[in-house]
ZAKOLTI-657181 format. One record per residue (C-alpha): residue in one letter; x, y, z. Coordinates in pm, whole numbers, padded with zeros to 5 digits, always signed. Each point is the difference from the previous one (the first is absolute). Last residue first. Example, Ala and Ser with C-alpha at 12.3 -4.5 7.8 and 13.67 -1.06 7.14 Angstrom:
REM residues 2
S+01367-00106+00714A-00137-00344+00066
This chain:
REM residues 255
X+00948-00155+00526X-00194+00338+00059X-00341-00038+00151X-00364+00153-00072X+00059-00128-00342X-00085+00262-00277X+00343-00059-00203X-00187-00371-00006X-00222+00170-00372X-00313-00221-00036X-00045-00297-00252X-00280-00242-00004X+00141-00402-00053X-00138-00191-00318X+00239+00161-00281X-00024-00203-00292X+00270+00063-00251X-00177-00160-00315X+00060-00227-00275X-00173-00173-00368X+00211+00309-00177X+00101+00239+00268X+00407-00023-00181X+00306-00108+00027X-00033-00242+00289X-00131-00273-00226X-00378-00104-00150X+00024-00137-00392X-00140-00316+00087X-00243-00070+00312X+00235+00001+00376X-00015-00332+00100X-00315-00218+00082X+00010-00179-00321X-00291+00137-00189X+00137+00340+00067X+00037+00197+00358X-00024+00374-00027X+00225+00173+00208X+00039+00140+00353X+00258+00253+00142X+00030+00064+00368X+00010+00323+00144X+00185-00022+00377X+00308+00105-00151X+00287-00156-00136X+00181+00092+00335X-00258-00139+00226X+00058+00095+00342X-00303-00086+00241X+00000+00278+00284X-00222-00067+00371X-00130+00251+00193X-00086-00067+00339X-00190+00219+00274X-00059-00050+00361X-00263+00263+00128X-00074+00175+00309X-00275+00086+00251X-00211-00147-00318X-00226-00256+00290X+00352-00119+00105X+00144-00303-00225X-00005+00191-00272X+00072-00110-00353X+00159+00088-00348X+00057-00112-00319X+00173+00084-00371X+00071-00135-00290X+00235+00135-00218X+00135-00139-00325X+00320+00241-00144X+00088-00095-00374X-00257+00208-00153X+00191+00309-00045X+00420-00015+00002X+00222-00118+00306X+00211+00191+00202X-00252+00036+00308X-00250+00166-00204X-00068+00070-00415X-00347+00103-00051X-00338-00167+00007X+00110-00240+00284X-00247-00315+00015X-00301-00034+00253X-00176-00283+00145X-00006+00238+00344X+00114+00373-00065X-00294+00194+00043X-00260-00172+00197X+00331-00085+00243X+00045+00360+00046X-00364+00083+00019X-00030-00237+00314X+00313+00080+00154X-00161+00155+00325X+00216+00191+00153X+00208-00092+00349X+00279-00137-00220X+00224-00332+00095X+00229-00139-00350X+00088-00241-00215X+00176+00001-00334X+00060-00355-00185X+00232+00063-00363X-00038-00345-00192X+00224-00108-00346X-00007-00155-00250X-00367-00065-00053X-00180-00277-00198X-00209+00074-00280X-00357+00058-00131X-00228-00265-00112X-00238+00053-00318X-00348-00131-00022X-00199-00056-00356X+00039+00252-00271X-00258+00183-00212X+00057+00058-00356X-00022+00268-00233X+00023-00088-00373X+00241-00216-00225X-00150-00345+00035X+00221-00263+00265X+00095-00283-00080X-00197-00329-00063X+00027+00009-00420X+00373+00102+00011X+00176+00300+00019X+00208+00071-00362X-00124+00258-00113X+00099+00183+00316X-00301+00072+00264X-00088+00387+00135X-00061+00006+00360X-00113+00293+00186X+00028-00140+00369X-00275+00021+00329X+00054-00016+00362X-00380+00058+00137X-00007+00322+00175X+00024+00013+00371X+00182+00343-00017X+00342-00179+00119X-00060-00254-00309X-00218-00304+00038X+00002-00383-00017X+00205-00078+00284X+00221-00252+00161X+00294+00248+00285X+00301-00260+00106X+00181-00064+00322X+00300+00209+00093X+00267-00309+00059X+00291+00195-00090X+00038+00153+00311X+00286+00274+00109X-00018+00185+00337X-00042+00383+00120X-00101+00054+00348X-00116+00299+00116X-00078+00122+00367X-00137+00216+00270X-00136+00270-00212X-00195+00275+00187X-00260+00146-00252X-00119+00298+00209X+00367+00200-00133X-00127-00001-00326X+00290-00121-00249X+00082+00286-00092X+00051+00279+00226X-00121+00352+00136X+00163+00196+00244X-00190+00336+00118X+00219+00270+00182X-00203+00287+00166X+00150+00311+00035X-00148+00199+00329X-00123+00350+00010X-00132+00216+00339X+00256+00006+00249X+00285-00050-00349X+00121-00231-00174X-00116-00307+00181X+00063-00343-00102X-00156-00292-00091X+00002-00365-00145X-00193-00198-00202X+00059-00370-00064X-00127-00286-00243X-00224+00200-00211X-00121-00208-00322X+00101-00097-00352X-00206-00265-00144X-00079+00201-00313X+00168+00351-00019X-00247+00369-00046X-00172+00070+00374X+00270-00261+00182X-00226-00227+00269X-00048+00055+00308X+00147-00272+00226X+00155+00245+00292X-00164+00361-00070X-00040+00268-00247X-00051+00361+00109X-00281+00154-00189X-00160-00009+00337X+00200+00089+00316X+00069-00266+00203X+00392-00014-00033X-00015+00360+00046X-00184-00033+00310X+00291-00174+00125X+00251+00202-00031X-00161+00320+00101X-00083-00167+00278X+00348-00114+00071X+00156+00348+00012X-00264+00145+00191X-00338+00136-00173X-00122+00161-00306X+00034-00070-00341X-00064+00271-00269X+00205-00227-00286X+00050-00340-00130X+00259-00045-00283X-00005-00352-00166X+00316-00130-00120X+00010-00331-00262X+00220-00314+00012X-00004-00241-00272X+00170-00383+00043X+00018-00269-00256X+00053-00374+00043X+00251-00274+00159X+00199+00027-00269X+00059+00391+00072X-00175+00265-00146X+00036+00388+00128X-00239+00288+00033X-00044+00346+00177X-00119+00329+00116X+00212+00251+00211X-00089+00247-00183X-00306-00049-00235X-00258+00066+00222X-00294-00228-00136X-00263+00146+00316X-00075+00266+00169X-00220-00054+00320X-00146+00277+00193X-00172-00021+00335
């Protein structure tokens, strides 16, 4: 048997808000058989993608149908659907609530577990216990509250391990959802309660709209901020980002 693949006629795409679909034709030749033979071993034919495979070139976009039909005793035009989000991730809910009682982040160190340190340079007129000029390491910094919380659950026969290595304790490196970088908090979880037959899955959203970077500043004799530091400038402050970034266009779900 011959397969030829990436016809162009008949080939197809759309986006909806639900996701984006891409249909591709497959032309399998020098069958032999009755009419629903011919059928069928085209469907089995190798080169011929099947139910769950994945898209050869678009990221979490996989076959969700193919269909058939003969165009001749000995040719049939196979029809090969493809969609995003993968049709093995079955969702059977979302929920998506407001809390302003996110609790709070205390740590010492930056995303890349780097010590949070300032470049300070002191004003004439800082007194004897503030701060020198030079660079200074900072004590713990707590991050904020959330606005808002986005819950997605869902039922999938694969194992989400790698999903959940990816995305859990993670921040959005690009704008997603309406909102700009950074201000997305995911964590994410999953369980089976059947040896891995399937898997429940939960990812949870934490809205911050100023961003889940917090800035710190050097404190002078007095506990507050040491003289000559404001939101002008880096001088005695620093935009600590704590949280690893990774880009949530790569979800294996569309919300």
């Amino acid at each position: 048997m011959s397969v030829i693949s990436d016809i162009i006629r008949g080939s197809g795409g759309h986006v909806t808000r639900t996701g984006y679909q891409f249909e591709r034709i497959y032309i399998v030749s020098q069958l032999t058989g009755d009419a629903e033979s011919i059928l069928v071993n085209a469907l089995l034919t190798p080169g011929v993608p099947r139910v769950g495979d994945a898209h050869p070139t678009i990221y979490y976009c996989y076959v969700e149908e193919v269909s058939v039909e003969p165009e001749s005793s000995t040719i049939v035009r196979v029809r090969v659907v493809y969609k995003n989000p993968s049709p093995r991730v079955g969702v059977s809910g979302k929920t998506i609530e407001y809390n302003s009682n996110r609790s709070s982040k205390i740590t010492d160190k930056d995303k890349d577990d780097k010590l949070i340190e300032v470049v300070y340079v002191a004003p004439p007129d800082s007194g004897p216990d503030d701060p020198k000029s030079g660079t200074h390491k900072l004590g713990e910094v707590d991050t904020p509250t959330t606005e808002r919380t986005i819950v997605v659950t869902f039922i999938t026969e694969d194992d989400p391990e790698s999903d959940i290595d990816r995305y859990d304790n993670t921040v959005n490196s690009a704008g997603w959802h309406g909102e700009d970088a950074r201000c997305w908090h995911c964590v994410a979880s999953a369980r089976s309660s059947n040896n891995g037959v399937t898997w429940e899955v939960r990812y949870e959203f934490y809205l911050n709209r100023k961003t889940w970077d917090r800035p710190v500043y050097l404190k002078g004799g007095n506990g507050n901020p040491a003289p000559g530091i404001n939101d002008d400038d880096m001088n005695g402050r620093a935009i600590v980002r704590c949280i690893p970034e990774v880009n949530f266009m790569g979800l294996p779900f569309n919300i």
